[in-house]
N, C-alpha and C positions, 0 to 999 in steps of 0.2 A: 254222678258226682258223689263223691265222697267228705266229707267231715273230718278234717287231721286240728287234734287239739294238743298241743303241745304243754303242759302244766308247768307253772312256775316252780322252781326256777330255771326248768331245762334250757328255754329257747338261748340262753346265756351260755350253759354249759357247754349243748351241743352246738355252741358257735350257726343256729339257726336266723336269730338278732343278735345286736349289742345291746336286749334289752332284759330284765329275765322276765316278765309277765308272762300271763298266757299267751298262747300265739294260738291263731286256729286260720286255718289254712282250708280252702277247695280245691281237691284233684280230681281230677279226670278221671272218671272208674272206665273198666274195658274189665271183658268176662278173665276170670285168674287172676286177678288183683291180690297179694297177699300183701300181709303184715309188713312185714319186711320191704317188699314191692313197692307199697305207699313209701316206707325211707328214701327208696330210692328216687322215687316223682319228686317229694321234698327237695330233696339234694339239687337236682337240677333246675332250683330257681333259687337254692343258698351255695353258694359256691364254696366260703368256708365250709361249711356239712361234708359237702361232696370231698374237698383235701380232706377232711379228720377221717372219712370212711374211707379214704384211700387208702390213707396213711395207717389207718389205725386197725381197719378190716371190720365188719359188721356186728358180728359177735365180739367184740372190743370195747365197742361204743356202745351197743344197743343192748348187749346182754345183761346186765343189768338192772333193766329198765322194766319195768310195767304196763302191757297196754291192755288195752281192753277193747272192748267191740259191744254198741249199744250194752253195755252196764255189764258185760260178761269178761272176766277178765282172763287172758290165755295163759295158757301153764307155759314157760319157757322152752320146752320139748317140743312143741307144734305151734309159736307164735309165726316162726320164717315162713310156716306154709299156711299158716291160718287165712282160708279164706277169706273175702271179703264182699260185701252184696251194694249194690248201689245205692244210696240214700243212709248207706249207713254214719256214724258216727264214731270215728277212733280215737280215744285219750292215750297221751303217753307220758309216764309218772314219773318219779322216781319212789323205790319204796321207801315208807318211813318204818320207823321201829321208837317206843318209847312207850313212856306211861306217868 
């Protein structure tokens, strides 16, 4: 199993809930599990999620986003294939900017 933590206020955005709190989900890991890969398990128990990535294509919705792997966060150039190991934990952010 895997760990998918969705940070506020995405679950909202990404049409995940109608609600925007954290949301933190368990998937199913199997060896090759990526980044990316995990959106995809998401998707098919949010069905809105799964229309906006249809609709909208992965790199649409997701590239802009933040994730990270037990406290390690992926450079956008190899999150799609950024492996993933069982027992791990994923956050997915949005970035902030300010001061």
């Amino acid at each position: 199993m895997i760990t998918l933590k969705i940070m506020s206020p995405l679950p909202d955005i990404l049409k995940v809930t109608r609600d925007s709190r954290t949301v933190t989900r368990e998937l199913a890991f199997s060896p090759g599990l990526t980044l990316y890969g995990a959106m995809e398990l998401l998707a098919q128990e949010a069905p809105a999620f799964a229309r906006r990535l249809a609709d909208e294509g992965e790199e649409a919705v997701l590239g802009g986003l933040l994730f990270s792997v037990d406290g390690a966060v992926y450079d956008r150039s190899d999150r799609g294939a950024a492996p993933l190991r069982d027992g791990c934990e994923v956050k997915v952010f949005m970035p902030y900017a300010g001061g």
